[in-house]
C-alpha positions in Angstrom: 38.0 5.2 27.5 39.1 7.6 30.5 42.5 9.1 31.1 44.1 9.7 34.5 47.4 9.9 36.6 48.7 6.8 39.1 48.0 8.3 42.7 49.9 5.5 44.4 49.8 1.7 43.4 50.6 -1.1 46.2 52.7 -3.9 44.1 52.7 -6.2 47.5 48.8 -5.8 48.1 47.6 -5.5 44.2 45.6 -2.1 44.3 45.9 1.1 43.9 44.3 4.3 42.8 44.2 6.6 39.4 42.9 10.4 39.5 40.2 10.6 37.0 40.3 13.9 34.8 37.1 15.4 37.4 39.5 14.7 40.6 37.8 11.8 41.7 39.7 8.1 43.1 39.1 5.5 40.6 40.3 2.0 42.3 42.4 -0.4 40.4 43.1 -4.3 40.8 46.3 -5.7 39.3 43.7 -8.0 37.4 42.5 -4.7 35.7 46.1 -4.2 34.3 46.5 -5.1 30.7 49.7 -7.5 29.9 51.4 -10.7 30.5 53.3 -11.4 33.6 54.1 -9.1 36.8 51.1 -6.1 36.3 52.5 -2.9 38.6 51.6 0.9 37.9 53.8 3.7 39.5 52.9 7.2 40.7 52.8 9.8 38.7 52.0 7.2 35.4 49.5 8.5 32.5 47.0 5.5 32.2 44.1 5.1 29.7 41.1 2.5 31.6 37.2 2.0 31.5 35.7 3.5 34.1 32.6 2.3 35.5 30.8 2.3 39.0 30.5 -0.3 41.7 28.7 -0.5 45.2 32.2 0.2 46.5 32.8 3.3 44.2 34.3 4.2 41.1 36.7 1.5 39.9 38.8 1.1 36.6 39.7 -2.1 34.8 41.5 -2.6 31.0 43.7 -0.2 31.9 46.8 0.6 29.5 50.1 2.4 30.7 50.3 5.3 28.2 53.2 6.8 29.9 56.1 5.1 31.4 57.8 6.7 33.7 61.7 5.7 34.4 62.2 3.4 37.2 63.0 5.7 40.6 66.7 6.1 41.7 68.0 3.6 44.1 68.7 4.7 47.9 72.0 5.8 48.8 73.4 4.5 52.1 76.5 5.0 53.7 79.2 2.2 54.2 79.1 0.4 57.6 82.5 -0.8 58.4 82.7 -4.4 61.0 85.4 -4.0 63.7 86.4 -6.4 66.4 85.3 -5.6 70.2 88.1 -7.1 72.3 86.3 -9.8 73.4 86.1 -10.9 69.6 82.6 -10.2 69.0 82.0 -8.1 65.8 80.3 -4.7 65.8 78.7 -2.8 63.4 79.9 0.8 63.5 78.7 3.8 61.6 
């Protein structure tokens, strides 16, 4: 089994990629995610997979989160307050 770090993992398309311990991309389905249910990495994640080789490249499947990393903190936004134009319309002011 191969350890690496979660470059970046795409939830919406169901890829991403892991750095290998020699630096190289190793591409990952969601399919190749061990578990039940929704299957998501995150950057930054210690995984543990089975690399092997493809016509497209090195790709990684049974892979095990071996590191979870907490979830990121929500956005902060600023408060938009709704006013009333004169002519009764409402606008969104900053």
């Amino acid at each position: 089994m191969a350890k690496g770090t979660v470059k970046w993992f795409d939830p919406k398309k169901g890829f991403g990629f892991v750095i290998n311990a020699d630096g190289q991309d190793v591409f990952v389905h969601y399919t190749s995610i061990d578990g039940d249910g929704f299957r998501c990495l995150r950057s930054g994640q210690v995984v543990e997979y089975e690399e092997y080789s493809s016509d497209k490249g090195l790709q990684g499947k049974g892979v095990q989160i071996l590191d979870l990393k907490p979830a990121p903190e929500p956005v902060k936004t600023r408060p938009v307050t709704v006013k009333k134009s004169p002519s009764g319309n409402r606008r969104a002011r900053k």
